[in-house]
C-alpha positions as CSV (number, residue, x, y, z in Angstrom):
1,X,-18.6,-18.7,27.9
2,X,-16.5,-15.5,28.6
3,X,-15.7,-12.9,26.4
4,X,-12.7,-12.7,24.8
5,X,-10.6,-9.6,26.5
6,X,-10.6,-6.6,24.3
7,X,-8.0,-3.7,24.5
8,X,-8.9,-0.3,24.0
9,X,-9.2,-0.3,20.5
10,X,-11.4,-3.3,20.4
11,X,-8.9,-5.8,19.9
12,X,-8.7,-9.5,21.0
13,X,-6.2,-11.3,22.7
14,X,-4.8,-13.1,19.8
15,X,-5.1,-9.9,17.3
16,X,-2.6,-7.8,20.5
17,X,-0.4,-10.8,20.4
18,X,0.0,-11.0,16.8
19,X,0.7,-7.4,17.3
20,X,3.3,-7.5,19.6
21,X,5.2,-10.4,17.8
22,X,5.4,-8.7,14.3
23,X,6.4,-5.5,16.3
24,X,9.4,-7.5,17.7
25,X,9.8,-9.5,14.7
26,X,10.2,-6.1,12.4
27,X,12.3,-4.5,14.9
28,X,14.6,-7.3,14.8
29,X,15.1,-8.2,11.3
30,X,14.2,-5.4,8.9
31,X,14.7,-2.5,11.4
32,X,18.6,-2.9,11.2
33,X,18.8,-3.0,7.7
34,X,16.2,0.2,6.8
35,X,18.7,2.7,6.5
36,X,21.5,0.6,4.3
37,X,18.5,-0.5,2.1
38,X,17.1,3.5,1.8
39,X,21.6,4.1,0.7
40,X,21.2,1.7,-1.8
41,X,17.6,2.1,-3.1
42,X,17.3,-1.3,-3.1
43,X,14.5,-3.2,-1.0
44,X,16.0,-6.5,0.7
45,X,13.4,-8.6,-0.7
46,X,15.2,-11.1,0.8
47,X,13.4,-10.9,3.9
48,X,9.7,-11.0,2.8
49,X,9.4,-14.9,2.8
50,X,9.9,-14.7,6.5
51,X,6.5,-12.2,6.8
52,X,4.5,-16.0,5.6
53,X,4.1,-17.1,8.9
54,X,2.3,-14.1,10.1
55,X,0.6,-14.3,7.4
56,X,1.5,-11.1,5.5
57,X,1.6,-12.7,2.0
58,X,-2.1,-13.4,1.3
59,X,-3.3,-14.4,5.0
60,X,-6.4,-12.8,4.2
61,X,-7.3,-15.2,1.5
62,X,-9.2,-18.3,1.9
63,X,-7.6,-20.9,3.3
64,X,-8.1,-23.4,0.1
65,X,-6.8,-20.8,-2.0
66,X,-3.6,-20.3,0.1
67,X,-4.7,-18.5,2.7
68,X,-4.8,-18.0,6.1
69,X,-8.2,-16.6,6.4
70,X,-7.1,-13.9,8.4
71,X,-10.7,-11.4,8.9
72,X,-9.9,-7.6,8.0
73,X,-9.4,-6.2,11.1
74,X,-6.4,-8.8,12.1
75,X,-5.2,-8.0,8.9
76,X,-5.5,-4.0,9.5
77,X,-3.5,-4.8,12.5
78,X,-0.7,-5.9,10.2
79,X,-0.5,-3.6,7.8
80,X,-0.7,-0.8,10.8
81,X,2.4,-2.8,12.2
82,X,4.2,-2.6,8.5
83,X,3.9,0.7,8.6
84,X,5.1,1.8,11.8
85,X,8.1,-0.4,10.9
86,X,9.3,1.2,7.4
87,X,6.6,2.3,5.0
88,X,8.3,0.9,2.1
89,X,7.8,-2.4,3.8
90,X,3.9,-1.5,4.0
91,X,4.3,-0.6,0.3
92,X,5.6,-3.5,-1.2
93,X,2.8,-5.9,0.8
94,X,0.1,-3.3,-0.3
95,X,1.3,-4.4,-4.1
96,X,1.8,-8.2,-3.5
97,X,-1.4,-8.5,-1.9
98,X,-3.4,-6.2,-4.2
99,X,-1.9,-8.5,-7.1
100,X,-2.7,-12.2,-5.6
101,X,-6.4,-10.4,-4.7
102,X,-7.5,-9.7,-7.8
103,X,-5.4,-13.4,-9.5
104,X,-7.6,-15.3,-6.4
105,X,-11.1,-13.6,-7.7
106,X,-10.4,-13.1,-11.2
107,X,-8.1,-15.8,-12.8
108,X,-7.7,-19.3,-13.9
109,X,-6.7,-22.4,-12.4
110,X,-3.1,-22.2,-14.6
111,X,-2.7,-18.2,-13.7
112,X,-2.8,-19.5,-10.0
113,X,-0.9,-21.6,-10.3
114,X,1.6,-19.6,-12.5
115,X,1.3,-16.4,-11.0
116,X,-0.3,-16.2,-7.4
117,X,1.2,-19.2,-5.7
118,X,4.7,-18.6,-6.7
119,X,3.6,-14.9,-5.2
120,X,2.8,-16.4,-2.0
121,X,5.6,-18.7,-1.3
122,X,7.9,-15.3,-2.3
123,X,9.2,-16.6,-5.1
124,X,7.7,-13.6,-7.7
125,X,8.3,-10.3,-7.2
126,X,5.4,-8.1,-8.6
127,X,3.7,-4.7,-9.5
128,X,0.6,-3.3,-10.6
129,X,0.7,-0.5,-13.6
130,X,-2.1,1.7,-13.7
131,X,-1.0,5.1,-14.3
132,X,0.6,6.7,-17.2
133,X,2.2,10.0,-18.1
134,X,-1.0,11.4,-19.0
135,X,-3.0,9.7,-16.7
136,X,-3.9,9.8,-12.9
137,X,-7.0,9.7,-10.9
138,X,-9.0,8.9,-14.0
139,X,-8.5,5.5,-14.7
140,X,-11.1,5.5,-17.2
141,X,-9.3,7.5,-19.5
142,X,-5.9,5.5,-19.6
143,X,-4.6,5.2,-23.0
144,X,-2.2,2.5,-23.4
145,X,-3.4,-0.4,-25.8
146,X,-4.2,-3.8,-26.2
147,X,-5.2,-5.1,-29.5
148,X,-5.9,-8.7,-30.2
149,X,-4.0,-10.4,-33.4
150,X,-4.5,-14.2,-33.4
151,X,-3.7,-15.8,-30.1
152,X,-2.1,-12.8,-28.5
153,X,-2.2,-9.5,-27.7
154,X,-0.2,-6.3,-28.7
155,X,0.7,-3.8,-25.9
156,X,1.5,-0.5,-26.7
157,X,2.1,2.6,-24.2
158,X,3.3,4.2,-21.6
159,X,3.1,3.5,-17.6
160,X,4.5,5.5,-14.9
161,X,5.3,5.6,-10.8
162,X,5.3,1.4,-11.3
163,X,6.6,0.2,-7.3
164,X,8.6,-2.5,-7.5
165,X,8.9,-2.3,-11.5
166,X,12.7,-2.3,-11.8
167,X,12.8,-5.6,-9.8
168,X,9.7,-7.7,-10.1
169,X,9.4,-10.1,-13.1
170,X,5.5,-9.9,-13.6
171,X,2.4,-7.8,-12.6
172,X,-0.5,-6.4,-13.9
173,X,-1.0,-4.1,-16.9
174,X,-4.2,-2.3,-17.3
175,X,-4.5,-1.4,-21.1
176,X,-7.6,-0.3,-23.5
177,X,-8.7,-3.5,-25.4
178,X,-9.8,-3.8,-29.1
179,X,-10.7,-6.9,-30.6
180,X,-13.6,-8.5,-32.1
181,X,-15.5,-8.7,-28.6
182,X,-13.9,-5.8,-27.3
183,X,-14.0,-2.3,-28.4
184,X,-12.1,0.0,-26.4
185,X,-13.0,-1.2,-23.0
186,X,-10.4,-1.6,-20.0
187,X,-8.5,-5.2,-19.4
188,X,-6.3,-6.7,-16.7
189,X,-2.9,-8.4,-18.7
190,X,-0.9,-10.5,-16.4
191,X,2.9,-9.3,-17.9
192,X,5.8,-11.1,-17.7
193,X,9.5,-9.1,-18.1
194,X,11.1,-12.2,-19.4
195,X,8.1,-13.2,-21.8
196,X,7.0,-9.9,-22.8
197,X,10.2,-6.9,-23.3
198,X,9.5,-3.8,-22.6
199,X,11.3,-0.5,-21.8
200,X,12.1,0.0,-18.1
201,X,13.5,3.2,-16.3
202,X,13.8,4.2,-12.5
203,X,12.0,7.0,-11.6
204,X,14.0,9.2,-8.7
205,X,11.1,9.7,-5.7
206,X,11.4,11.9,-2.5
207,X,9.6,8.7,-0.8
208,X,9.8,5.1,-0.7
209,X,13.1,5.3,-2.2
210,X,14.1,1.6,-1.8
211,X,11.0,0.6,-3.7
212,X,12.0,0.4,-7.0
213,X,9.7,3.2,-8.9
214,X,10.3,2.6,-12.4
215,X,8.2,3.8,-15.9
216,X,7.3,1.0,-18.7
217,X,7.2,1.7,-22.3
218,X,5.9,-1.0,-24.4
219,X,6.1,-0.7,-28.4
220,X,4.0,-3.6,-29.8
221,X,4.7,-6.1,-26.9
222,X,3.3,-9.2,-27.3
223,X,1.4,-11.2,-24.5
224,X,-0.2,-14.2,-24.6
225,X,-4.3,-14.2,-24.6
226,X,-4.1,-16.6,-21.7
227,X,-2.6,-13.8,-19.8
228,X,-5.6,-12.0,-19.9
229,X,-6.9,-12.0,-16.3
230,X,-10.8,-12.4,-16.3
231,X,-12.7,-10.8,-18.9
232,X,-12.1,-8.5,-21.4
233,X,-13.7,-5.0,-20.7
234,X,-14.5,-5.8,-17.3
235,X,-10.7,-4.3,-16.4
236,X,-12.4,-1.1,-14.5
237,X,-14.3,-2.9,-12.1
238,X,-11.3,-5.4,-11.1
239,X,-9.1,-2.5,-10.5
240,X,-11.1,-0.8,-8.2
241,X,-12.2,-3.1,-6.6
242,X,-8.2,-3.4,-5.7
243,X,-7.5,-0.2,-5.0
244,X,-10.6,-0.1,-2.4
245,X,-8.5,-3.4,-0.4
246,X,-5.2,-0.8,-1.0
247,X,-7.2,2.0,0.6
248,X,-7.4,0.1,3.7
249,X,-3.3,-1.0,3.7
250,X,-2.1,2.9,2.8
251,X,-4.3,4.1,5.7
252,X,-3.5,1.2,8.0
253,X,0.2,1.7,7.1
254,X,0.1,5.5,8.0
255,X,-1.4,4.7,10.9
256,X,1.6,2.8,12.0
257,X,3.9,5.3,10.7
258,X,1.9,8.4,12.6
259,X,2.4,5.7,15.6
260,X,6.3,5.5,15.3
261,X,6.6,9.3,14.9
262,X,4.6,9.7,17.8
263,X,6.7,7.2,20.2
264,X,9.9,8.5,18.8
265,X,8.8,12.4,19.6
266,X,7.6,11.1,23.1
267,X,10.8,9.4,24.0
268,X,12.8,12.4,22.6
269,X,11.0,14.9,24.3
270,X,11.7,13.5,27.9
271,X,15.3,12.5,27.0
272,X,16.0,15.8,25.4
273,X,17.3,18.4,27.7
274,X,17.2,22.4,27.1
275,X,17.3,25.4,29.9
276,X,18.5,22.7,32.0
277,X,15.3,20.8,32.1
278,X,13.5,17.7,29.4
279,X,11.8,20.0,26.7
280,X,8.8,17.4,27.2
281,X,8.0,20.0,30.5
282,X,7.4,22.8,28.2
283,X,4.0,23.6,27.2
284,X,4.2,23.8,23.4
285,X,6.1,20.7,23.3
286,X,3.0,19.4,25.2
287,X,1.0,20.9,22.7
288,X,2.7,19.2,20.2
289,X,2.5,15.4,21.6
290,X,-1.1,15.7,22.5
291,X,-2.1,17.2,18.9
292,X,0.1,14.1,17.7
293,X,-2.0,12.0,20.0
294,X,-5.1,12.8,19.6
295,X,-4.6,12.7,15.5
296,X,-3.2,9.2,15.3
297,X,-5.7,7.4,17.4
298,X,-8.3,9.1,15.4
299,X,-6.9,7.5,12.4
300,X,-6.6,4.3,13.8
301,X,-10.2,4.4,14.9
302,X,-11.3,5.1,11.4
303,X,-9.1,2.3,10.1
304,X,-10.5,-0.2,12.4
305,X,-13.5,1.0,11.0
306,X,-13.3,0.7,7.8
307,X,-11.6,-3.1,8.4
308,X,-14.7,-4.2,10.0
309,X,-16.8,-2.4,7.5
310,X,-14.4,-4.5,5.0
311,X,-15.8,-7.8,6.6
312,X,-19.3,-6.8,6.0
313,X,-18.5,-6.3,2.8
314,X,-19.6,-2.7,2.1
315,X,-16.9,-0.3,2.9
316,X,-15.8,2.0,-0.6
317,X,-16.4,5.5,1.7
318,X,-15.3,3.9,4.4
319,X,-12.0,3.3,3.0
320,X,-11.8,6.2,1.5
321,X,-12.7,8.2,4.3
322,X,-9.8,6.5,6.3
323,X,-6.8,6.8,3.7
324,X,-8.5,10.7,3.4
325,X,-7.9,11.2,6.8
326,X,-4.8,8.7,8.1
327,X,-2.5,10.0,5.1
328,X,-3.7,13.4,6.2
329,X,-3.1,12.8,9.9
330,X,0.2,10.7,9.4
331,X,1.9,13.6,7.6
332,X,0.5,16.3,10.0
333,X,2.0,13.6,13.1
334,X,5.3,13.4,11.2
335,X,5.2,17.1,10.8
336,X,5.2,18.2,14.2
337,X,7.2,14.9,15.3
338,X,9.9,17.3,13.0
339,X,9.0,20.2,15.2
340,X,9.8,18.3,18.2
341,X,13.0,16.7,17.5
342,X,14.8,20.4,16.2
343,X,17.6,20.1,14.0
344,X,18.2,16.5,14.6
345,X,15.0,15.8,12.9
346,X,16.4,16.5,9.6
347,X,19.7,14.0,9.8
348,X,19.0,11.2,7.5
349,X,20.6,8.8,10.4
350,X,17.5,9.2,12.6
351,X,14.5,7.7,11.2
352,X,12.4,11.2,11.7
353,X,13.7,12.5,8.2
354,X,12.8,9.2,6.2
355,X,8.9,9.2,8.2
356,X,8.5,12.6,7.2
357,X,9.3,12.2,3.6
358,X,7.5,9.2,3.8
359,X,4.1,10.0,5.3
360,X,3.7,12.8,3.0
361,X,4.6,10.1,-0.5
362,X,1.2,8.3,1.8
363,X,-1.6,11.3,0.4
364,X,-0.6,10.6,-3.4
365,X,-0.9,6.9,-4.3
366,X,-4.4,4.6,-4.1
367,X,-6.5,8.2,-5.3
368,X,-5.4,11.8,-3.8
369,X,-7.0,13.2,-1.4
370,X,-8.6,15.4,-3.3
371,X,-10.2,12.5,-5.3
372,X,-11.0,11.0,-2.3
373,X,-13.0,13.8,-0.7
374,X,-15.0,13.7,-4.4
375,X,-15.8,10.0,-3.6
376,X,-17.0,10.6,-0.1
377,X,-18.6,14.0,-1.6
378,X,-20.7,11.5,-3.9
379,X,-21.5,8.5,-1.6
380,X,-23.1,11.2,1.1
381,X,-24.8,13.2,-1.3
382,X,-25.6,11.1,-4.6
383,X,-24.2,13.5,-6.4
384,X,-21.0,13.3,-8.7
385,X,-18.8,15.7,-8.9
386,X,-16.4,14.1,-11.8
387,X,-18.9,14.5,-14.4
């Protein structure tokens, strides 16, 4: 039998097809509305329920549990294509996908039902809350509560930089649980705005701004105990084991953004005329687009990587080496893709301005970068340098 073709990057036919359809499928249908949707600050959620057949809402998820079971590197390829299409798009699946994850592994038959497969047919909007005012890269130290009276639980705290928290109706809270099998431990609540109130205020961002950033406050907020999503105390591991699959989106989805910056400079450097000649002839403009080169398919390499390490099922410094270096790269790319453009780089009409803001928002969310080059720091040497 012959082998399947592979492209440069070590992609089949069907994964470069898939690619090319989403590119033209994004170009056609969420491109033209980016720039009215950044305006209003409001996402056109609208349009998400038309990312299903490609398989963007939970394709990597088996296919009895509502799936497509897309492997990791097809699905890399996607959230690459996200990205180099709007980064709040690759936002937004990064949170919808992160959520129906951990329901898939961790919740009941009724929360599936409730929760994830609603989520999948984009009929729930959703968010995860981890952070708090007090409260970043240390998960283990977040403080807001969860204390168990009868058949419920009380909530009490603050969350902050919530995507998606001023329009989706549920998501997943990550409070400190006391009860009489639980004694201060982390938990997963599956939190419902209509079933559970609680304070909600936009937060103003420099990135993602259609997004819907928002900060909770909940003041003895009651949710039901068969909203707690696995077990209790075991809150820690779920998380992170989310934020490992979100590694692997951000990075993918700067990828794609480094990728758009870099196409866009390219085309404006041979279109763009100065001393009577394209400014893609001079040499530091050369500079510029080979630096931009080199630096994107770099990240893209490490991506792919860590996808496939992903599918063996062992990737945590994998991912994190990739989201180290792709948010890194993508903002460096978008940088000099600035450079390149001049003073027309700056006008919010041209998509340079938005990618720029954007790809630097990339280096914050799913750990810094600072924590992690800690992580990587401790996998290669076995040392910790957190405690």
């Amino acid at each position: 039998m012959a082998e399947p073709m592979l492209d440069v990057d070590g992609l089949d036919a069907s994964q470069q097809l898939l690619r090319d359809n989403i590119r033209r499928y994004l170009k056609e249908n969420f491109t033209p509305r980016i720039q009215q949707a950044e305006a209003d600050k409001r996402f056109p959620h609208e349009l998400i329920g038309g990312l299903a057949d490609f398989g963007y809402l939970g394709g990597y998820l088996p296919e009895a549990d509502g799936g497509l079971g897309l492997d990791y590197l097809t699905w890399a390829v996607m959230m690459e294509e996200a990205g180099y299409c709007w980064l709040s798009l690759r936002i937004l699946l990064n949170g919808l996908n992160i959520v129906s994850g951990i329901i898939n592994a961790y919740g009941t038959e009724d929360q599936k039902a409730r929760f994830m497969r609603p989520l999948l047919r984009n009929e729930r909007k959703t968010f995860v809350s981890i952070s708090e005012p007090d409260v970043g890269s240390n998960v283990a130290e977040i403080k807001t509560r969860a204390d168990k009276r009868g058949d419920r639980y009380v909530l009490s705290g603050s969350k902050l930089w919530i995507t998606n928290g001023l329009f989706a109706d549920f998501g997943i809270v990550v409070a400190r649980t006391f009860s009489e099998t639980c004694n201060g431990e982390l938990s997963l609540f599956l939190v419902e705005r209509d079933e559970t109130p609680y304070e909600i205020r936009p937060v103003e961002t420099m990135f993602a701004r259609s997004t819907g950033t928002a900060a909770f406050s909940f003041d003895n907020a009651e949710v039901s105990a068969a909203n707690l999503l696995g077990r209790e105390g075991h809150g820690l591991k779920q998380i992170l084991i989310g934020l490992n699959f979100g590694r692997l989106n951000v990075a993918m989805g700067a990828v794609g953004a480094a990728q758009s910056a870099l196409d866009l400079s390219t085309e404006y450097a041979l279109q763009r005329k100065q001393f009577g000649r394209p400014i893609g002839s001079f040499q530091l403009v050369q500079k510029h687009i080979v630096d931009m080169t080199m630096k994107t398919l770099a990240a893209r390499a490490l991506g792919y990587r860590a996808a496939r390490s992903m599918q063996n099922g062992n990737s945590r410094t994998e991912c994190s080496i990739a989201k180290l270096y792709a948010t890194e790269a993508a903002f460096e790319v978008a940088n000099l893709a600035l450079q390149v453009h001049g003073g027309m780089g700056y006008a919010t009409e041209y998509p340079i301005e938005r990618i720029f803001r954007d790809t630097r928002g990339g280096m914050i969310p799913e750990g810094t970068t600072e924590i992690q080059t800690l992580i990587i720091g401790r996998e290669i040497l076995g040392i910790s340098a957190l405690t």
